[in-house]
MIDO-267698 format. One record per residue (C-alpha): x, y, z. Coordinates in Angstrom, 1 decimal. Each point is the difference from the previous one (the first is absolute). Layout:
REM MIDO-267698
<rec><px>X</px><py>Y</py><pz>Z</pz></rec>
...
END
This chain:
REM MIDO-267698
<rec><px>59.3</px><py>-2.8</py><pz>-61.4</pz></rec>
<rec><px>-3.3</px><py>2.1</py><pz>-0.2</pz></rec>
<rec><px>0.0</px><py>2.3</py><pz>3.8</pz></rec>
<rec><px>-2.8</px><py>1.7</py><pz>1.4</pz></rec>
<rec><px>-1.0</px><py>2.1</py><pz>2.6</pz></rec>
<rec><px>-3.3</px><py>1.6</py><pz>1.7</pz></rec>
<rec><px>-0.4</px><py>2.7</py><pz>2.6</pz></rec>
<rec><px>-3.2</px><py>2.3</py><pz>1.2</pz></rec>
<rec><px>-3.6</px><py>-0.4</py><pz>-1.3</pz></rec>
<rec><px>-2.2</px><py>0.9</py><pz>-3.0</pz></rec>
<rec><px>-3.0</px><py>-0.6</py><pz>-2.0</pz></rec>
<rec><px>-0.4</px><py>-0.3</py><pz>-3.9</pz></rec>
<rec><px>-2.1</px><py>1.6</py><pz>-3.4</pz></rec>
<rec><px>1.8</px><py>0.0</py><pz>-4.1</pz></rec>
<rec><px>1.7</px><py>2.5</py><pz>-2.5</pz></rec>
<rec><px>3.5</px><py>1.5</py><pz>-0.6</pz></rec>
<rec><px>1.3</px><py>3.2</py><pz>0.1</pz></rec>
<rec><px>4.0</px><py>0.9</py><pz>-0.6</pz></rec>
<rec><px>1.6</px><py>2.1</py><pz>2.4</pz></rec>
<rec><px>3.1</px><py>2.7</py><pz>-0.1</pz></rec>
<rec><px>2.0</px><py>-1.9</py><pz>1.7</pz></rec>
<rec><px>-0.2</px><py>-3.6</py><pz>-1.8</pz></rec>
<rec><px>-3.1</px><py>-1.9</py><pz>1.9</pz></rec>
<rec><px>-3.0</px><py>-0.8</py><pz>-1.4</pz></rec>
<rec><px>-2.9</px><py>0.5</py><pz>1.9</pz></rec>
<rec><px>-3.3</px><py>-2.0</py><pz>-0.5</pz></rec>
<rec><px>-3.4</px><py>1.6</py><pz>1.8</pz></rec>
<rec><px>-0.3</px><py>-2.6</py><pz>2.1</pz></rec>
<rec><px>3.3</px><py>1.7</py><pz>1.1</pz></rec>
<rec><px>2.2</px><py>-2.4</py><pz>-0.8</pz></rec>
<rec><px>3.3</px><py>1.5</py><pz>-1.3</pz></rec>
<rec><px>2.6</px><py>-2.1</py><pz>-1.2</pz></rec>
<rec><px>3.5</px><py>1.4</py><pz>0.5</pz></rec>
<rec><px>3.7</px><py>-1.2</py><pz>-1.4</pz></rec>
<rec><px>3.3</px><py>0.5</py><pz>0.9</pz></rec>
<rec><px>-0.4</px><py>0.5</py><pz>3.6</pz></rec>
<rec><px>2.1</px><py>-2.9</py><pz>0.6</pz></rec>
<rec><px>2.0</px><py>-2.4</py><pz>-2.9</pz></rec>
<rec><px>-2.2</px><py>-2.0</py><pz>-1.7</pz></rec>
<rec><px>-2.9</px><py>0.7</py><pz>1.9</pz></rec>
<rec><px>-3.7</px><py>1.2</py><pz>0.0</pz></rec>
<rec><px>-2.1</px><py>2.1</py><pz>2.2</pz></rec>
<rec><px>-3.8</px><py>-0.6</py><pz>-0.1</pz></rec>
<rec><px>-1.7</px><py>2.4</py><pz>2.7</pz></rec>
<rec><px>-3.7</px><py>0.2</py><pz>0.4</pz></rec>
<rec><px>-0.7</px><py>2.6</py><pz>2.8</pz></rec>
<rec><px>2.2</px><py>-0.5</py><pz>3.1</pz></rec>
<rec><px>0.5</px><py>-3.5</py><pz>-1.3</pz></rec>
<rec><px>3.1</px><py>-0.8</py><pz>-2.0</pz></rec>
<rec><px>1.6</px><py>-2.8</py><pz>-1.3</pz></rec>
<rec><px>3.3</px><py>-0.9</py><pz>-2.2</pz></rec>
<rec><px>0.1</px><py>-2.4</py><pz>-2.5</pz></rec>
<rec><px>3.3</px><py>-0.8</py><pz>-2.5</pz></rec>
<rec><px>0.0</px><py>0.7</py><pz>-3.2</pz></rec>
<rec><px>0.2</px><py>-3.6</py><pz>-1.3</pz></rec>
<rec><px>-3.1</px><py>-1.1</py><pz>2.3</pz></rec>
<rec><px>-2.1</px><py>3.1</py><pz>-1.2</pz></rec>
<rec><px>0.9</px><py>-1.0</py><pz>-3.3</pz></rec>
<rec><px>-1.2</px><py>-3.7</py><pz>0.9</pz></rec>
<rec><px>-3.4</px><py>1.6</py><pz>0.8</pz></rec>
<rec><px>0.4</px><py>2.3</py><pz>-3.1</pz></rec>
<rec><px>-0.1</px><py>-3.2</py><pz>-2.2</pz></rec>
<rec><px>-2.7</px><py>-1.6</py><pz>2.0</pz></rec>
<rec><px>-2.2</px><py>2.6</py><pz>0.0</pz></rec>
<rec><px>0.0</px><py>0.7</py><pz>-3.7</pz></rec>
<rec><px>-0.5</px><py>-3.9</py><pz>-0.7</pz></rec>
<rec><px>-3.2</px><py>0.2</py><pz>2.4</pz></rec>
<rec><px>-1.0</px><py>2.9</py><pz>-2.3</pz></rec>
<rec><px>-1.5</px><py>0.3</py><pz>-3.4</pz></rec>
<rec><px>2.2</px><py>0.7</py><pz>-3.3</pz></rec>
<rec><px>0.6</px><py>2.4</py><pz>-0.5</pz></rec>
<rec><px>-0.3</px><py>1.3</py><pz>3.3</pz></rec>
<rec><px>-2.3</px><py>3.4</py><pz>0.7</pz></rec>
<rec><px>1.7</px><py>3.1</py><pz>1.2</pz></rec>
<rec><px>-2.2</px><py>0.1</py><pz>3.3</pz></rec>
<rec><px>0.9</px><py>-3.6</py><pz>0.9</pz></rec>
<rec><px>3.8</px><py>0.7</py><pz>-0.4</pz></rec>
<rec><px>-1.0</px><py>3.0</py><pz>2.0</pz></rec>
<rec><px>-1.1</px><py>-1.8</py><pz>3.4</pz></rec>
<rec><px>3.5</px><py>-2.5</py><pz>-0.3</pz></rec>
<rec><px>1.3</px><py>2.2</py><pz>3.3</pz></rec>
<rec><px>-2.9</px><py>-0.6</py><pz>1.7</pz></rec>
<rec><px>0.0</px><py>-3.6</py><pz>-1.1</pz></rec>
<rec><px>3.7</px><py>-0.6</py><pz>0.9</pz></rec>
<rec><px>-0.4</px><py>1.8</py><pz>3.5</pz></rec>
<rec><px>-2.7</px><py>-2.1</py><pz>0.8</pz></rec>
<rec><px>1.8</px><py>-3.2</py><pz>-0.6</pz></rec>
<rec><px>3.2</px><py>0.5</py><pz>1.7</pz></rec>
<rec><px>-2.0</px><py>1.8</py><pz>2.9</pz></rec>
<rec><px>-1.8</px><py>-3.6</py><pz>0.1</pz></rec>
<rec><px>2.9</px><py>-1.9</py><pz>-0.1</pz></rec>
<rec><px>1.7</px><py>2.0</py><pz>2.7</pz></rec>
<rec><px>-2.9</px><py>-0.7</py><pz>2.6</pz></rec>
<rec><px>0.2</px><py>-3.6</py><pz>-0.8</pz></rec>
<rec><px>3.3</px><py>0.2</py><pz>1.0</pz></rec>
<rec><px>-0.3</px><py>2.0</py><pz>3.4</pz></rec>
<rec><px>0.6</px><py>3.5</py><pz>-1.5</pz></rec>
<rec><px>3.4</px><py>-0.3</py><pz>-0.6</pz></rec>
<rec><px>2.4</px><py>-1.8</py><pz>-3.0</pz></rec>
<rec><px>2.2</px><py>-1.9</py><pz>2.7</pz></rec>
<rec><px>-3.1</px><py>-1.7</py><pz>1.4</pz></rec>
<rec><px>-1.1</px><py>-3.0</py><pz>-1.9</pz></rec>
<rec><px>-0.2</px><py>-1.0</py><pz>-3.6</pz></rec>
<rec><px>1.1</px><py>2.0</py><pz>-3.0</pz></rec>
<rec><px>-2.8</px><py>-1.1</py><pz>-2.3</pz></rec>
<rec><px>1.7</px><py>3.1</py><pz>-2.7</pz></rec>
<rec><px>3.2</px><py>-1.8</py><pz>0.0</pz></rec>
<rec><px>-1.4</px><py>-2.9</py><pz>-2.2</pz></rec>
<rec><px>1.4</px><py>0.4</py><pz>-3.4</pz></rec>
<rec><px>-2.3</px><py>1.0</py><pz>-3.0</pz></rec>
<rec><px>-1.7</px><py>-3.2</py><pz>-1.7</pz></rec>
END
């Protein structure tokens, strides 16, 4: 099932940048890192962080391109981390801040 995770506090803005060490880092801030744990994703905006599997950031993936135009512009697929952060940070809240706390509206499957 899709997990996720939030801790600090943040804010947001758009565009990617690649780092040395794997993350990709938008300007809002947002850098998106793999492999710090199996199968799952790191989203950190500022102080703000949360983790995200690969199979529900792939769910968002797939939404996200379907809510944009074909084919899709390089500055939309750009702001994704932003876009992604900002939905499972959302979800999170909803759910008391924690993944253990209520509903895990990510663990639907895809339709």
């Amino acid at each position: 099932g899709s997990s996720s995770h939030v801790s600090g506090g943040g804010g947001g803005g758009g565009g990617v940048k690649r780092s040395r060490r794997g993350s990709v880092k938008a300007a809002s801030s947002v850098v998106l890192t793999r492999g710090l744990a199996p199968g799952m994703v790191r989203l950190a905006c500022g102080e703000t962080h949360v983790s995200v599997s690969e199979a529900h950031l792939g769910k968002l993936w797939a939404l996200y391109a379907r809510s944009r135009p074909s084919p899709m512009p390089p500055a939309a697929a750009e702001r994704f981390p932003e876009a992604a952060f900002c939905v499972v940070a959302r979800q999170l809240s909803l759910q008391g801040g924690h993944e253990g706390a209520g509903g895990m509206q990510a663990a639907c499957p895809p339709s």
